[in-house]
N, C-alpha and C positions, 0 to 999 in steps of 0.2 A: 504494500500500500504506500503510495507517495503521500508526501506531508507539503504543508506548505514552504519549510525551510530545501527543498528541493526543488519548488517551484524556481526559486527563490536565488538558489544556484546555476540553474539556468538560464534567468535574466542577467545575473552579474557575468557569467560566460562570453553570453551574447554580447552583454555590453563592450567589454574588454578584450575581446579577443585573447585570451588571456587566462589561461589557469591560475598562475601565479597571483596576476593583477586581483583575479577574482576574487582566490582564497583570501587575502590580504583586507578586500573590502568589506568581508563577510567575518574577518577573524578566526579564521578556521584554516587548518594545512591544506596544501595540495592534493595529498590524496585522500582527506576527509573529502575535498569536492568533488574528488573525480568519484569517490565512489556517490555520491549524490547523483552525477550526472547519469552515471553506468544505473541505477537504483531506476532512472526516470527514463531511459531509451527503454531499458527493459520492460517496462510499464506499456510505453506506447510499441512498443514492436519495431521502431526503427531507430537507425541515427541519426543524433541530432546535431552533432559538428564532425566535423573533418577534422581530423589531428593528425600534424606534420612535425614535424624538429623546427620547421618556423612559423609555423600560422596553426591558426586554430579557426574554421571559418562554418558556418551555421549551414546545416544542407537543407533544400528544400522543405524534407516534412521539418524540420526545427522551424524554420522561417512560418510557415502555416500557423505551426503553437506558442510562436513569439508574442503577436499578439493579441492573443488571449490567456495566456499566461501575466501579460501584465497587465490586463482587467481584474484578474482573479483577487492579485497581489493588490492593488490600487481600492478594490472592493473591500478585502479584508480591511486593509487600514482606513479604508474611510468606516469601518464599521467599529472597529476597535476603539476610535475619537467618538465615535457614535455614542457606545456602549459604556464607555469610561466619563462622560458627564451627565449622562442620560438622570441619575437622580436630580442632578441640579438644573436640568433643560427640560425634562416636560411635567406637568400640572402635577404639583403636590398636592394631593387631595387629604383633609386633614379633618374629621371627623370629630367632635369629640362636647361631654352635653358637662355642663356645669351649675352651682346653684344661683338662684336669682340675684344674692349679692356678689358675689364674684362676677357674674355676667356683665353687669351695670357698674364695675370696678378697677377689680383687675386685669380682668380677660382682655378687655380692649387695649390697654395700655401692652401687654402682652405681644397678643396680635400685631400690632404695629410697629412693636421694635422688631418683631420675626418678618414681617414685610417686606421692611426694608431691607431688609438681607437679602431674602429670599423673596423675587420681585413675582414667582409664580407660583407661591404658596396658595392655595384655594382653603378657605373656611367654610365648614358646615358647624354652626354650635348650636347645641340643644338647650335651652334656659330651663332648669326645672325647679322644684324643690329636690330637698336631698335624697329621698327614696325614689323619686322615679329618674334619679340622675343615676344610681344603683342599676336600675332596672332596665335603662337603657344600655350599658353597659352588659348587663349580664346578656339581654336579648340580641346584642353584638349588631344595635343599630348604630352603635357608634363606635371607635378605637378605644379610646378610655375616658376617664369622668376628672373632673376637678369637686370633690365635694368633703364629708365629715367621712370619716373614721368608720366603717361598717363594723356591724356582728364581730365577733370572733367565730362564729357558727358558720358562717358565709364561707366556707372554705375555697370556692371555685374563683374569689376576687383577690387579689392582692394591694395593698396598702404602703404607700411611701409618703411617709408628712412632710408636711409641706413649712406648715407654721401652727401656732393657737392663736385663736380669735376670742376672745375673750367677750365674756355677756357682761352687756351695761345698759344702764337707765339710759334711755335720750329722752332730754326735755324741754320744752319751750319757756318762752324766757317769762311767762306766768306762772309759772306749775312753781309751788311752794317749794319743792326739792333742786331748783334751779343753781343755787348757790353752795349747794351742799358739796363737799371733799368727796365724799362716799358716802353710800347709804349698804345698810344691810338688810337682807332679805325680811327679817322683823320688821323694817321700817315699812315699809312695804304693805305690809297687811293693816296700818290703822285703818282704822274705821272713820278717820275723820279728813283723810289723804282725799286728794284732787285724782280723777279717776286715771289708773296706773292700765296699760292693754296686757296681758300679760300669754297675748296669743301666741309669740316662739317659741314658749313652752309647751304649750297642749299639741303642739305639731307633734307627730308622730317621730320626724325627725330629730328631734330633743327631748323623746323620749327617758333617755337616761339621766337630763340636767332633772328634771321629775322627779324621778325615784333619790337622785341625790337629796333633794329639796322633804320628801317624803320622811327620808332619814333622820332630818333635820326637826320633823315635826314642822316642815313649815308649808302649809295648802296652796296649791297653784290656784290661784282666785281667777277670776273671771272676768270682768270689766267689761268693757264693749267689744264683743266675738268679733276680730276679723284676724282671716287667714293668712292672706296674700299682702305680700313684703311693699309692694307697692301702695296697698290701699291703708295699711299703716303707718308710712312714710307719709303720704295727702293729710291721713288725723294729725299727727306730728306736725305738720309743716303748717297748720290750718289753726295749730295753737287748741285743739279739740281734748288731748291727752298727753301725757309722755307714755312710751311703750320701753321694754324689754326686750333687749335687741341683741343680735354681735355688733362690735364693735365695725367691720366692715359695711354690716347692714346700715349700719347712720351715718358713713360715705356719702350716700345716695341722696340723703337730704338735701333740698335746695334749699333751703332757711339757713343759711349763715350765721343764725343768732342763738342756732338748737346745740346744748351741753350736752356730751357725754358723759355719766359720772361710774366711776368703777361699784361697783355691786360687791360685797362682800360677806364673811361667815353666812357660807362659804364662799368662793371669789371661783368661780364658773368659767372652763375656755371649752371651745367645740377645738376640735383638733381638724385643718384643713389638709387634705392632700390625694395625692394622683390616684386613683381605683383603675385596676386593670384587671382580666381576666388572666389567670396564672395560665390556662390553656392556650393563647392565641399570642401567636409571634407578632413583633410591631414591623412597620415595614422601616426603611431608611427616614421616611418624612417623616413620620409618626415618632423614630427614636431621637431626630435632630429636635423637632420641636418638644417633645420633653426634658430635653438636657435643654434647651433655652427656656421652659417654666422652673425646673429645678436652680440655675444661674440665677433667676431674675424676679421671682414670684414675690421672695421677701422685701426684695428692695420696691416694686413696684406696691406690694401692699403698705410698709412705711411712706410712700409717697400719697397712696390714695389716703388713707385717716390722720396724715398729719397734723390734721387742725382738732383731731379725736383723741391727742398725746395724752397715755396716761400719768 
């Protein structure tokens, strides 16, 4: 079976008229090429040079497979250039579902330093809450998640942190706890407090800050039922209530004038980071942009709550 480095020896042949000159250009001895060349007449059934004590000259079937022998050659390496930038020249397609505050956060910021890099990165991002950011992941509608810290039961996901997001009061600049250093979760429960939302907790997703709170002997109260991160951010912003929040989630605020204050006994963090299935390989796009959220997540979430400094 001929190779290509035989093709390869009889182009340099042809070229140079020339064994010597040949082997030299290819880095290889004389009679390494000759047996290449012997390897490749034997292949096609005839001679492909004339060799004299002074000339070495191409015979008719040689001149026929000249050239197309150096299409073959010319094909390979333009494919080879092809094949060797090929992740960074066609559409990185990049999958991947995160939680509501992160989405409206740090994702963007994110996204855009990868951009710029990488000018044909394509985004599909999924905005959920934390469990169907889970679900998405597991249902392998997307590569991986950016959300909390799953189950330890969940075996089929794996976990890499990212950071802790810490749970805080946000409050409008009326709410009697406005000025306060810190409040503790006692504080919290008077009876005579400006109404407190206390919706992140009953989320399913916060789950476990609950049973911590449980422990504590202290009841997740109720206030004004709403779910969705956005339409507690409008109460907030509307001066309606202060809520219970991560400290990311009050990023989102447009009110400039709304306090975060640290929550404490006990002092509450969700833990943030990449959820993947341990079963599915990531592709090249998939591994470059996670090594750039791992590089870059922390510093861009320090940039997104800096006016949230604890």
């Amino acid at each position: 079976m001929i190779t290509l480095d035989d093709i390869r020896a009889f182009l340099a042949v042809a070229k140079h008229k020339s064994f010597v000159q040949a082997a030299e250009e290819l880095f290889i001895t004389p009679p390494a090429l000759s047996r290449r060349i012997k390897k490749l007449e034997e292949f096609v059934g005839e001679a492909l040079f004339e060799r004299t004590t002074q000339m070495v000259a191409i015979t008719p079937s040689g001149q026929v497979l000249l050239a197309r022998a150096d299409i073959v050659v010319r094909e390979f390496e333009a494919f080879k250039e092809f094949a060797s930038g090929f992740a960074m020249n066609h559409i990185l397609k990049i999958r991947f579902a995160c939680m509501w505050s992160t989405a409206g956060s740090v994702v963007p910021r994110l996204i855009r330093d990868y951009a710029q890099i990488h000018e044909n990165a394509e985004f599909e991002v999924r905005d959920a809450d934390a469990d169907s950011a889970l679900r998405l992941v597991k249902e392998r509608q997307v590569d991986f998640g950016i959300a909390m810290r799953p189950d330890a039961r969940d075996v089929d996901l794996q976990f890499e942190p990212l950071c802790d997001d810490p749970i805080m009061l946000a409050c409008p600049p009326d709410h009697e706890l406005y000025d306060s250093s810190h409040v503790t979760w006692a504080d919290l429960q008077s009876s005579e407090l400006q109404k407190v939302d206390w919706g992140v907790l009953r989320s399913l997703a916060m789950g476990a800050f609950a049973r911590d709170l449980q422990r504590e002997n202290i009841p997740v109260e109720t206030g004004t039922k709403i779910a969705h991160l956005s339409t507690q951010l409008n109460f907030l912003d509307a001066h309606l209530q202060a809520i219970i929040i991560p400290r990311l989630g009050i990023s989102l605020s447009r009110n400039p004038e709304i306090r975060a204050i640290p929550i404490i006994k006990p002092e509450l963090k969700r833990e943030i980071g990449i959820i993947s299935l341990r079963t599915s390989p990531a592709s090249k796009a998939i591994c470059s942009f996670v090594d750039h959220i791992r590089d870059h997540f922390n510093e861009c979430y320090e940039v997104t709550t800096a006016r949230f400094t604890l």
